[in-house]
C-alpha positions in Angstrom: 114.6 190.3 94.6 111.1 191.0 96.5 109.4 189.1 93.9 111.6 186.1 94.7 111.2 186.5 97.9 107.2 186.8 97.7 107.0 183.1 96.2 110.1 181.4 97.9 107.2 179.7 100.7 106.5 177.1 97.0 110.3 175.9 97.6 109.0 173.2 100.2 106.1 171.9 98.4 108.2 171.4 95.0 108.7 167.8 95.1 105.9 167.0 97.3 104.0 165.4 94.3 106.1 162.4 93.6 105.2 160.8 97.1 101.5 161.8 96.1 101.3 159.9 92.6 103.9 157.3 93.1 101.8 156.9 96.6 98.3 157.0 94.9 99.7 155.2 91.8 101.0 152.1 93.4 97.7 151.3 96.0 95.4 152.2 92.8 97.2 151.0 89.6 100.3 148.9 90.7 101.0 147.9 87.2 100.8 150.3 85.2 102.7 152.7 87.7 105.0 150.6 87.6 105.8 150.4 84.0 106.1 154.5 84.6 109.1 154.1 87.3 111.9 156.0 85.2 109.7 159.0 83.9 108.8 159.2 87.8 112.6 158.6 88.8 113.8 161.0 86.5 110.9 163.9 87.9 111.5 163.4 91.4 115.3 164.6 90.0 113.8 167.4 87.8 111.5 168.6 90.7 114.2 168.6 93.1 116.8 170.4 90.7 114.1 173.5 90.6 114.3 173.8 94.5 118.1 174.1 93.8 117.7 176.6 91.5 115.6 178.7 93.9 118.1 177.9 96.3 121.0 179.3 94.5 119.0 182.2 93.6 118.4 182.8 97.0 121.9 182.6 98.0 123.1 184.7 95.6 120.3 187.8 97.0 121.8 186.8 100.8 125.3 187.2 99.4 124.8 190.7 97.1 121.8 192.3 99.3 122.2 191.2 103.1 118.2 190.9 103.8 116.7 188.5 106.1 112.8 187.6 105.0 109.8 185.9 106.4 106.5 185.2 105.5 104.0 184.6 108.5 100.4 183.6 108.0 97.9 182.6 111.0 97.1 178.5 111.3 94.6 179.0 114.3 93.8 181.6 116.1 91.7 181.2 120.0 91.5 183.8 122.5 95.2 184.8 123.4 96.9 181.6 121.7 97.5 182.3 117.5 99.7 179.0 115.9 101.5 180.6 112.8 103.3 178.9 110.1 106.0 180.8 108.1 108.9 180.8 105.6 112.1 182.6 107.4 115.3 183.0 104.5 118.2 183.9 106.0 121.7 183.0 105.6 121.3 179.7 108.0 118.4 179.0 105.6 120.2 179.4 102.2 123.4 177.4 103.1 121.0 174.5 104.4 119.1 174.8 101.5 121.9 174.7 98.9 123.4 171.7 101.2 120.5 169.6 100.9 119.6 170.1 97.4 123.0 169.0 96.0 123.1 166.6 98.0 119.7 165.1 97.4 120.5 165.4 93.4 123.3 163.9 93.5 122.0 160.7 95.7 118.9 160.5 93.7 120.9 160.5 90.3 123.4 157.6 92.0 120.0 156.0 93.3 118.4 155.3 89.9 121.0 152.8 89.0 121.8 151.7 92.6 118.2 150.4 93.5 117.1 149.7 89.8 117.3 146.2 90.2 115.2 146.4 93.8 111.6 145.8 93.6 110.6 148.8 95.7 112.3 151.2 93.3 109.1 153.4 92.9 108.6 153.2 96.7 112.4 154.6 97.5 111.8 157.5 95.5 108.8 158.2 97.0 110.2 158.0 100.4 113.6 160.6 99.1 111.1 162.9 97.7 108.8 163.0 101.0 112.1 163.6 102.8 113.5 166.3 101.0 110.3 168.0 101.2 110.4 167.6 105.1 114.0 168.7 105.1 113.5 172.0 103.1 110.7 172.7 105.2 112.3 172.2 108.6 115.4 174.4 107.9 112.7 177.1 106.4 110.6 177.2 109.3 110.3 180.5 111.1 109.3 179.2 114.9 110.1 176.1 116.9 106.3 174.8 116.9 106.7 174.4 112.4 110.3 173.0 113.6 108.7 170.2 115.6 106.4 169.4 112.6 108.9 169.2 110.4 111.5 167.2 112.9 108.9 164.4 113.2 108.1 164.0 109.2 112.2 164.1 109.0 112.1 161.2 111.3 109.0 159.0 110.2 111.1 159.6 106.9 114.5 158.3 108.6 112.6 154.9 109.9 110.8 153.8 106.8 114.5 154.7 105.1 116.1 152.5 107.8 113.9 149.9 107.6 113.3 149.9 103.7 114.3 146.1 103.9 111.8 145.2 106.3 111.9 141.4 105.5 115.2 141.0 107.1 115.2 141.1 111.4 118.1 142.8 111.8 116.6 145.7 109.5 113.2 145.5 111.3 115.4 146.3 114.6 117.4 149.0 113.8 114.6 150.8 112.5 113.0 150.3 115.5 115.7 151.1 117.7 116.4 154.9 115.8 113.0 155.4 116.6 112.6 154.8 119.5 116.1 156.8 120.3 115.1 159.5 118.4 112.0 160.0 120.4 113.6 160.1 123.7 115.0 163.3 122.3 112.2 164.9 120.5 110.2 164.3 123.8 112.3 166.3 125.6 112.5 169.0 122.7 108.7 169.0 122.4 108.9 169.5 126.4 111.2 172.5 126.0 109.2 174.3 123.4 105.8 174.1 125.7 108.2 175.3 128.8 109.7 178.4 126.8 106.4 179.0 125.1 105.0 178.8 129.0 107.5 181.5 129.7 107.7 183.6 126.7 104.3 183.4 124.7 105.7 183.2 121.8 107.1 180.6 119.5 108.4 182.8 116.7 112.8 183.2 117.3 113.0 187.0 117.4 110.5 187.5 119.9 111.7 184.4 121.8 115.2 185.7 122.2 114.3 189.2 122.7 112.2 188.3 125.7 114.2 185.2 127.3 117.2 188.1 127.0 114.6 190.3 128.8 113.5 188.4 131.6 116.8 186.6 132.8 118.5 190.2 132.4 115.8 192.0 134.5 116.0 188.8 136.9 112.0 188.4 136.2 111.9 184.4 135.4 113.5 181.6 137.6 116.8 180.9 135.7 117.0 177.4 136.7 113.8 176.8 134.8 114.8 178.6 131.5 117.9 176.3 132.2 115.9 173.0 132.0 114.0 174.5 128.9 116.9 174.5 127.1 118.3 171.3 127.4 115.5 169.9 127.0 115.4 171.6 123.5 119.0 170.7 123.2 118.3 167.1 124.3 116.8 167.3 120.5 119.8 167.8 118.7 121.3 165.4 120.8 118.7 162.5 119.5 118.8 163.8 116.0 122.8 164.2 115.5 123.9 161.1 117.1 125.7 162.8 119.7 126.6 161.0 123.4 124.4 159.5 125.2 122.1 159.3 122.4 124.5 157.8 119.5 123.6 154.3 119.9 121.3 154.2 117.2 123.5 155.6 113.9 125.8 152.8 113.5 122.5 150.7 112.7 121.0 153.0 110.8 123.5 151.6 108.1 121.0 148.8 107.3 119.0 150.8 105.1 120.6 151.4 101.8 123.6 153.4 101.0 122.3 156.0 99.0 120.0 156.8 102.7 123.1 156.4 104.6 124.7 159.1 102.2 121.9 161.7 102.0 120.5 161.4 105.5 122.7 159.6 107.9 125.9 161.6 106.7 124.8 164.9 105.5 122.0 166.3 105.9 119.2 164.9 108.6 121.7 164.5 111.2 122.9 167.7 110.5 119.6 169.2 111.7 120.5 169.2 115.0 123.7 171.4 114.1 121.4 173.3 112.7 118.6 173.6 115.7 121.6 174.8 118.0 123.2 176.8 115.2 119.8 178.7 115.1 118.8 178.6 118.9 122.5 179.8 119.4 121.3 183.1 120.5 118.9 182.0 123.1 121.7 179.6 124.7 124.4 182.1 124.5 122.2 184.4 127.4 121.9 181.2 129.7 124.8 180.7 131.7 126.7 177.3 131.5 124.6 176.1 128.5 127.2 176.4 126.1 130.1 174.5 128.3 127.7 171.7 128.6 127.4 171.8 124.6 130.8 172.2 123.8 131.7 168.9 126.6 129.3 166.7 125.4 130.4 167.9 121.6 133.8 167.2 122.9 132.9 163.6 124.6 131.0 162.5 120.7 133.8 163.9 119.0 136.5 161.0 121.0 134.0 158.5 121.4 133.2 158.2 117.9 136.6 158.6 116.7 138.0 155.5 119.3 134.8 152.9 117.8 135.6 153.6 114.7 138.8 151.6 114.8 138.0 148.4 115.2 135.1 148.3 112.6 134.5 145.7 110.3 131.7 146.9 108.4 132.8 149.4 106.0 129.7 151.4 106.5 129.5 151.3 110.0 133.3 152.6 110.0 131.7 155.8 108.4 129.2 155.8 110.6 130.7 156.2 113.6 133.5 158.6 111.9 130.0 160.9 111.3 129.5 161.2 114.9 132.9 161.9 115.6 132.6 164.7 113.3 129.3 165.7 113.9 130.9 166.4 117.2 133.4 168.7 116.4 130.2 170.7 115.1 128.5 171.1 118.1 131.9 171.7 120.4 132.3 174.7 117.8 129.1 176.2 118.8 129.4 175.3 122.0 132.7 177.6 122.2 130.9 180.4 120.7 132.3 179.9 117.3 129.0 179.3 114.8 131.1 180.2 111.5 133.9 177.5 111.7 131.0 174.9 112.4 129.0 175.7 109.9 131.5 175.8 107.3 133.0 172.0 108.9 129.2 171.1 108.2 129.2 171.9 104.7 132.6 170.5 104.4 131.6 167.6 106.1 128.9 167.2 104.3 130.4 167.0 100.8 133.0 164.9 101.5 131.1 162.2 103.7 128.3 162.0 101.0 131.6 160.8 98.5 132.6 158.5 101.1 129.3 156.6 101.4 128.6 156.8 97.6 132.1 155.1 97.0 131.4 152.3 99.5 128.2 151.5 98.1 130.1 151.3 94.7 132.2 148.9 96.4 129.4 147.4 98.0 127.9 146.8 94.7 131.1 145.6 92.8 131.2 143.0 96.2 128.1 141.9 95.5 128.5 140.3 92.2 131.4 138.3 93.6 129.4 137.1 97.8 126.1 137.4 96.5 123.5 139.9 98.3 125.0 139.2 101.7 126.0 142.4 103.7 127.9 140.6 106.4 130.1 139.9 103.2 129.6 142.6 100.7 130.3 145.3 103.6 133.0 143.2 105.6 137.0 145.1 104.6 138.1 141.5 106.0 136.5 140.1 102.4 138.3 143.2 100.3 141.7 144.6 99.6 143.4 144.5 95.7 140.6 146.6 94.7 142.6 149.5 93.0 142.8 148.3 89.6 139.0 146.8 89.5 137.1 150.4 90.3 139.9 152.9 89.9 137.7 155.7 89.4 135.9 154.4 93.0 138.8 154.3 94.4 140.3 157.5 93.5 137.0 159.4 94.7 137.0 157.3 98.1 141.3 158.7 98.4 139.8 162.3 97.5 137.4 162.2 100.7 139.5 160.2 102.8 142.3 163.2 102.7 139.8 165.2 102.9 138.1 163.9 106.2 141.8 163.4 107.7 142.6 167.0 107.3 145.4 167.0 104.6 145.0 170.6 102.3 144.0 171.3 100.2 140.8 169.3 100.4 137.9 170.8 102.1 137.7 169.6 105.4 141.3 170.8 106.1 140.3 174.5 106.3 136.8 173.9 108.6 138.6 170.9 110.7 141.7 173.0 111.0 139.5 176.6 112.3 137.9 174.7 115.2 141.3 172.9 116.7 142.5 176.7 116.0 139.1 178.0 118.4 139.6 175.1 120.9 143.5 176.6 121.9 141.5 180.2 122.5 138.7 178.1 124.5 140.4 175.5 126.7 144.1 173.5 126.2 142.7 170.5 127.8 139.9 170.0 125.1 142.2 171.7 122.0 144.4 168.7 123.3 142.0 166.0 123.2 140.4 167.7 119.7 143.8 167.3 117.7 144.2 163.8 119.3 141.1 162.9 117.9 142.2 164.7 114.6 144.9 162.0 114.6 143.1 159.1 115.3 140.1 160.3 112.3 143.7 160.0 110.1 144.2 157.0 111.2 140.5 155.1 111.0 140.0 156.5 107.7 143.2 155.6 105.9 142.6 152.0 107.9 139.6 151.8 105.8 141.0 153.3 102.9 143.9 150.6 102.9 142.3 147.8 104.0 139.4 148.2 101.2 141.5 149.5 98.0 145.2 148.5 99.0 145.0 145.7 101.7 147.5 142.6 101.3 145.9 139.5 100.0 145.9 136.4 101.6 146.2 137.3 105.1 145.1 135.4 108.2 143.7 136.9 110.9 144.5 136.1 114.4 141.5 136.7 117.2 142.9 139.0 119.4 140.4 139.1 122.1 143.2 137.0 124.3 141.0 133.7 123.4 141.2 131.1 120.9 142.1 132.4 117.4 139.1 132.1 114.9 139.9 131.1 111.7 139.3 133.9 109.0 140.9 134.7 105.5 141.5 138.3 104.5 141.7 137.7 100.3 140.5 138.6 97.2 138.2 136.7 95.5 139.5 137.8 91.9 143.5 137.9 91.7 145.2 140.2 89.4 142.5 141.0 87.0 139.8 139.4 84.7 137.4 136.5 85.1 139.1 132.7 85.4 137.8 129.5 84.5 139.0 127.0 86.6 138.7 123.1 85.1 137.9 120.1 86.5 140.5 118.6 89.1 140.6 115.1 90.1 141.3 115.6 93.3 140.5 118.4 96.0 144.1 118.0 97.0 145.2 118.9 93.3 142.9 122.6 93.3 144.4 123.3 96.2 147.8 122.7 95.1 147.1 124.3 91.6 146.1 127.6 94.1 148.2 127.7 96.7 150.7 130.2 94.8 148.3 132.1 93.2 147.2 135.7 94.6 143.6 134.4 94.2 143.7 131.2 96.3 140.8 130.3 98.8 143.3 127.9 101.0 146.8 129.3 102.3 149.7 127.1 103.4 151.2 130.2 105.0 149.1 132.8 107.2 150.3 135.7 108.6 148.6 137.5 111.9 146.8 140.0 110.9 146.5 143.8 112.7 143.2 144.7 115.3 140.8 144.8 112.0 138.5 141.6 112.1 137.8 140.2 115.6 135.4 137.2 115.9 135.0 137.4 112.5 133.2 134.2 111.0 134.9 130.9 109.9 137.1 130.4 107.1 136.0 131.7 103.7 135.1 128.4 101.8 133.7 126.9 98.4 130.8 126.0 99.6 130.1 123.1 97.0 132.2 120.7 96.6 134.8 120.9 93.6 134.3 117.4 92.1 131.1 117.7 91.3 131.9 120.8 89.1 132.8 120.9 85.6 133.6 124.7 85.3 134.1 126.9 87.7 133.4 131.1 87.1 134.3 133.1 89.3 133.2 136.6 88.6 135.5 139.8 88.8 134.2 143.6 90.2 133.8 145.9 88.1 133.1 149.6 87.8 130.4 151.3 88.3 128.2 152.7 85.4 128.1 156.5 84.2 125.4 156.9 86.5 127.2 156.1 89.7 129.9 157.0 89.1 128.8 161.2 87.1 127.2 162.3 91.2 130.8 161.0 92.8 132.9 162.9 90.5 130.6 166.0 91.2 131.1 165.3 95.5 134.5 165.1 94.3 134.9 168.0 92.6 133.3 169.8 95.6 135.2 167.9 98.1 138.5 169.4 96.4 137.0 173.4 95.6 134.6 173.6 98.0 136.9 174.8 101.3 138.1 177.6 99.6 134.8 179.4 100.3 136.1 179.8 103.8 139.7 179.9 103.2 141.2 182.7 104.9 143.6 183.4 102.4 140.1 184.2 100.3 139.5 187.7 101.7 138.0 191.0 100.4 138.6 194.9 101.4 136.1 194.5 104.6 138.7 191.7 105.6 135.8 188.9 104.9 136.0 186.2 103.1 132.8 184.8 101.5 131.4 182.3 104.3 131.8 185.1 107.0 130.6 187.5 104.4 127.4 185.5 104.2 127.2 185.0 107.8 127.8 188.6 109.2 124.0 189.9 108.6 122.4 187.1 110.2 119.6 187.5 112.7 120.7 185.1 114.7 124.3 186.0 114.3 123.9 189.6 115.9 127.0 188.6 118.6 129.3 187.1 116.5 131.7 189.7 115.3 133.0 189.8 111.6 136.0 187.4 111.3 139.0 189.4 111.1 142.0 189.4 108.9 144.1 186.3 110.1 147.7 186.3 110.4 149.4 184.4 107.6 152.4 183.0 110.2 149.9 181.9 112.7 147.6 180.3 110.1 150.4 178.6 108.4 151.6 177.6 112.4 148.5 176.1 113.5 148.2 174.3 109.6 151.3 172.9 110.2 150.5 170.9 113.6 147.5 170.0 112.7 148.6 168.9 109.4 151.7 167.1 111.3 149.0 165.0 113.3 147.1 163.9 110.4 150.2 162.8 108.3 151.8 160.8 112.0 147.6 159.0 112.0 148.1 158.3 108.1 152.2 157.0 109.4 150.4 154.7 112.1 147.9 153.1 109.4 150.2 152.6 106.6 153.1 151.0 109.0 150.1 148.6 110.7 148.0 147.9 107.3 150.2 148.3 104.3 153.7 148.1 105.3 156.4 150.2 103.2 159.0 147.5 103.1 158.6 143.9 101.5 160.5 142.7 104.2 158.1 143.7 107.0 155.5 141.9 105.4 156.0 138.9 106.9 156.4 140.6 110.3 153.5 140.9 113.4 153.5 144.8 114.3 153.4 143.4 118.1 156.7 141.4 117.5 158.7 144.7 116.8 158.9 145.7 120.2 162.5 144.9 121.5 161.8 143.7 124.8 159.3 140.9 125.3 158.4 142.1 128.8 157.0 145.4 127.0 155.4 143.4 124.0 153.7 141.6 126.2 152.1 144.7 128.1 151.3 146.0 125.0 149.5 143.1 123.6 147.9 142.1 126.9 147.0 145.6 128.6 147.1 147.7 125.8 146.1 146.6 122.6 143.2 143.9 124.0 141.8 146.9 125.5 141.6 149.7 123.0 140.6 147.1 120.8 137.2 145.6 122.6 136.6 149.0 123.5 136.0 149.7 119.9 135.0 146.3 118.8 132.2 146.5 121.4 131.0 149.8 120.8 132.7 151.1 123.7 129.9 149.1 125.9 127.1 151.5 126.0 124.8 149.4 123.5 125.6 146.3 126.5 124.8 148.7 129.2 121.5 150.0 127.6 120.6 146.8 127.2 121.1 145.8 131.1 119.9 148.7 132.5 116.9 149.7 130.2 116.0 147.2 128.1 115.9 144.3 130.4 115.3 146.9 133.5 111.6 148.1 131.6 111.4 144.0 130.4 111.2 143.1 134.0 109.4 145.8 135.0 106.8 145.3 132.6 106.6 141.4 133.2 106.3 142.6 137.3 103.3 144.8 136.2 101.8 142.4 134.1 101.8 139.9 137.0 101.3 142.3 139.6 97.6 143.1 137.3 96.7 139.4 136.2 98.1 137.9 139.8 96.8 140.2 142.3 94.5 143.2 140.5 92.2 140.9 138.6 92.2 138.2 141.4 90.8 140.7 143.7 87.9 142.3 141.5 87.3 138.4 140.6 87.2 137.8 144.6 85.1 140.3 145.0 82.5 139.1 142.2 82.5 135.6 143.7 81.9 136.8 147.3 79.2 139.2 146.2 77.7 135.7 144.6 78.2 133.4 147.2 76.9 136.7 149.9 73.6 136.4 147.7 73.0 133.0 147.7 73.5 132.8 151.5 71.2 135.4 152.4 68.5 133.7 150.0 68.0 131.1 152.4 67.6 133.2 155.5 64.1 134.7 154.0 60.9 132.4 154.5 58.5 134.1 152.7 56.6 135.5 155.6 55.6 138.9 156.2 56.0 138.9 160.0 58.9 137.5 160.3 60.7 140.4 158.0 59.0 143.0 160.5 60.8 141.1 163.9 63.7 141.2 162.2 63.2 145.0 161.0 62.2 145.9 164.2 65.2 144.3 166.0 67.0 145.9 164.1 65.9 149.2 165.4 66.2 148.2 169.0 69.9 147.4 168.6 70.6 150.7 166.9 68.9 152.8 169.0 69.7 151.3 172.7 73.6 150.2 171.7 74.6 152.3 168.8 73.2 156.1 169.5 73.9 156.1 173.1 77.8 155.4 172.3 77.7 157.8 169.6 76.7 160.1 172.0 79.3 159.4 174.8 81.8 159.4 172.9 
């Protein structure tokens, strides 16, 4: 075990040579590294399944031997200030580790066929491999100073991800936009760290707690300062896990590609902030009010995200914002005290949101053989439905995760989800209320997706229902019932659209239906867009499945999306009344308060299952009655017509329904009211300051120049050239000072 131990501080710098040669290799030999791009694909997977090996290994010592170890070694040493750098394993470390080495294998196997068409293949790898380099190192690191280091490289990471596709604008802004997001909240963490190191002296965590706990318990530091210091450490996590006010920037993030939105903006980067609190825990538990103010905000991300997540379009950015949503229910956990169940929903989490956004780039990639490389198409659920018998296997993997995010056992994120809604009834009714509602709602969303992507009606026409003009846009599927057709020749436009009109597959509808709150503004009416006559065949191509190698890392997230709850399940307990998850988390350092998880009480287990469960199944109720209806003979039907009274429908419709929905549709208005208050408020201050320096700074200093000039060529002319007349006018001079100047001077 020691020897394990001794060499564990490798684990970070595993798969640091792929960025190196596929770095070096591409600015020195672009050809030839180029012809190399599988052998260098399939390393960066070998390199990275070592560091999973070790990571297991690890696990396994935490598990049988309940020893915390860390490796410290001076960086710089100068008078009284030493800068260390260290490798810390303890349980926190190993279930990061093991999180973001699956993971990472997984997405890199599902990434080699994904991207293989993409002309920066070589440089996508190189980017993963940098990142999961950063990523081991940062959950590894043994003070808040390596933390930092690591934070940043985590980031720089996240942008060049982002903006991968730098050619497009829209990519080119998002990228920019999570940056600059994402520092306004590592400022503030850099500015905590340099307060509590002010304070403290130390960066390393045990001495950091051990004397914060110290000084505020002996009254010997000023509390409201050590207050600031935290949040501004928190305001870190807050940046990096997309939580309120700082969220703005995930749902973009969804420009880069999917295997990035899967490894980084779902499981594991913006997990790191979990993880920062999660391991800071101790230090905000001694500072009074810090937790509430976690657990609120936690509590605020978790509804937000939940309530924009309705109304989105884009199938990504409908996962995206369910993220935040849960990544809130991670940090109100902590924030009530309870760091096992959010821990074990981040693992959950984890697992089944990496399926997710694996399965929706599958579809995104089927979609693209049918729209072309367009992502307002390929990603639009208005474009998809009927997709069950082209990607079953997709599809089935995408139900597996979508249960499991909506709570239903006994997939994995029933047992987490279901321990914190059981914590937030001990904590506070008013949020445990609001924390199943969202529960409910998370049903709802997902299964919206689920339905409207795999088992959506065909042929629908959507109504605008922003209370303006309806916009013309068709719901359908491009394909029909299954395989390719060849449509001939017509003589007529008239005639292909009377050959189509009763087909499942037609592009033109004589009947159109409204459609529920899914597509708003959408754009105009899905057409050929060549005209017919000048055709002699037509092809139009069908989705298909995925290959072996998308499809092998989904059925693995699958796999674990189904098993991997049980690890905390509490009817999985031993003699010490632990079960394995609390049993890894007990000998923590930075667990020392939390007691060991006691034996739970099958009725009340099976009690609190049962509502929550009962809250999932009413969301999935609500989905299927608005999206898929049971009954043929609701199909024809608008949800807002089955109200009885028309008074009532119309208050639903008008006050109701238009409301929630542009609420969600436009991101709840915070992205608009950035945009007014900052955006434009620093545009126009920086247009003031810039006319303010060209109008009035450098218009002085120029004055000033041209005066000095002018002031020199006057003076030029009062000289003559004559020696006596300089001395009348020197001696003048005197006389005026001495028989005006002096004697006032000395009067006064």
């Amino acid at each position: 075990m020691e020897h394990t131990y001794q060499y564990s501080w490798i684990i970070p710098f595993i798969t640091l040579p792929i960025p190196m040669v596929i770095g070096g290799g591409l600015f020195l030999f672009p050809t030839a590294t180029k012809k190399f791009r599988r052998m260098l694909s399939f390393l960066s997977v070998f390199l990275l399944s070592i560091v999973m090996l070790f990571a297991i290994n690890l696990l396994l010592q935490q598990i049988n031997h309940h020893s915390i170890y860390q490796s410290v070694w001076s960086w710089t040493i100068n008078n009284d200030f030493s800068l260390e750098f260290g490798f810390l394993i303890d349980p926190l470390t190993s279930i990061m580790l093991i999180l973001i080495t699956t993971v990472g294998m997984m997405v890199l196997i599902y990434s080699d066929n994904y991207m293989s068409h993409d002309k920066g293949y070589l440089r996508f790898f190189a980017y993963m491999s940098f990142f999961n380099s950063s990523m081991v190192g940062l959950v590894s690191s043994s003070n808040l100073i390596q933390i930092y280091f690591f934070w940043e490289l985590v980031g720089m990471c996240s942008y060049l991800l982002i903006g991968f596709w730098f050619t497009r604008p829209v990519v080119g802004n998002a990228c920019q936009k999570a940056f600059i997001t994402n520092r306004v909240g590592d400022f503030g963490f850099l500015l905590g760290i340099l307060g509590l190191y002010w304070i403290t002296g130390s960066l390393e965590f045990r001495d950091l707690f051990e004397i914060v706990k110290n000084l505020i318990y002996n009254n010997k530091v000023d509390l409201l300062f050590v207050t600031l210091c935290s949040l501004l450490l928190f305001s870190g996590a807050v940046a990096k896990s997309a939580q309120f006010p700082l969220h703005i920037w995930l749902p973009d993030a969804m420009e880069g590609p999917t295997p990035i939105s899967a490894l980084i903006h779902a499981a594991t980067m913006v997990a790191a902030g979990v993880f920062l609190v999660a391991r800071l825990l101790p230090l905000f538990r001694v500072i009074p009010y810090i937790l509430n103010l976690i657990a609120l905000i936690g509590l605020v991300t978790v509804l937000l995200g939940a309530t924009l997540a309705l109304a989105q379009k884009d199938i990504k950015k409908g996962l995206a914002y369910s993220t935040m949503s849960q990544l809130g229910y991670m940090i109100l956990a902590l924030g009530m005290g309870s760091a096992r169940s959010s821990l074990f929903h981040l693992i959950t989490h984890a697992y089944s949101k990496a399926l997710l956004f694996l399965g929706s780039g599958s579809i995104i990639h089927s979609m693209e053989a049918i729209v072309g490389y367009s992502p307002h198409k390929s990603q639009n659920m208005g474009l998809m439905g009927g997709l069950t018998k082209h990607v079953p296997i997709t599809k089935i993997s995408f139900l597996l995760g979508t249960l499991s995010l909506s709570g239903i056992p006994p997939f994995a994120c029933f047992w987490s989800k279901d321990e914190i809604l059981s914590d937030s009834w001990l904590y506070s009714p008013i949020f445990a209320i609001i924390a199943c509602y969202t529960a409910g709602l998370t049903a709802f969303y997902m299964f919206r997706i689920y339905l409207l992507t795999f088992e959506g009606h065909l042929n629908i026409h959507f109504q605008d229902y922003s209370g303006k003009k309806s916009s013309s846009f068709y719901s359908i599927s491009l394909w029909g019932k299954g395989g390719s057709r060849l449509i001939k020749k017509t003589n007529s436009f008239l005639t292909f659209l009377k050959i189509n009109t009763n087909k499942r597959a037609s592009f033109f509808l004589k009947k159109t239906y409204r459609a529920d709150l899914n597509v708003r503004k959408s754009s105009s009416t899905f057409h050929i867009s060549y005209h017919i006559s000048y055709l002699n065949n037509i092809f139009f191509p069908y989705p298909q499945e995925a290959n072996n190698t998308m499809l092998v890392p989904m059925l693995v997230l699958a796999s674990f999306t189904l098993f991997i709850g049980f690890i905390g399940s509490p009817f999985n307990q031993e003699e010490e009344s632990l079960d394995i998850l609390s049993k890894l988390l007990t000998p923590s350092l930075y667990f020392l308060d939390q007691n060991s998880k006691e034996s739970t009480d099958c009725y009340q287990f099976l009690t609190n299952a049962t509502f929550s469960v009962s809250i999932a199944f009413f969301g999935i109720f609500i989905a299927s009655f608005l999206y898929k209806p049971i009954y043929s003979s609701l199909q024809n039907l608008d949800f807002l017509n089955l109200t009885v009274k028309k008074g009532f429908q119309k208050i639903l419709r008008d006050k109701i329904i238009y409301l929630i929905y542009d609420w969600s549709y436009n991101r709840g208005y915070i992205d608009a009211l950035y945009a007014k208050s900052l955006t434009s408020g620093l545009r126009r201050l920086a247009e003031f300051t810039h006319f303010f320096d060209k109008q009035i700074i450098d218009r002085i200093i120029n004055g000033l120049g041209f005066s000095s000039f002018f002031l020199g060529e006057g003076i030029k002319y009062l000289g003559g050239g004559r020696i006596s007349s300089y001395l009348l006018f020197y001696l003048f001079s005197i006389f005026i000072f001495l028989f005006l100047v002096v004697p006032f001077y000395f009067n006064f």
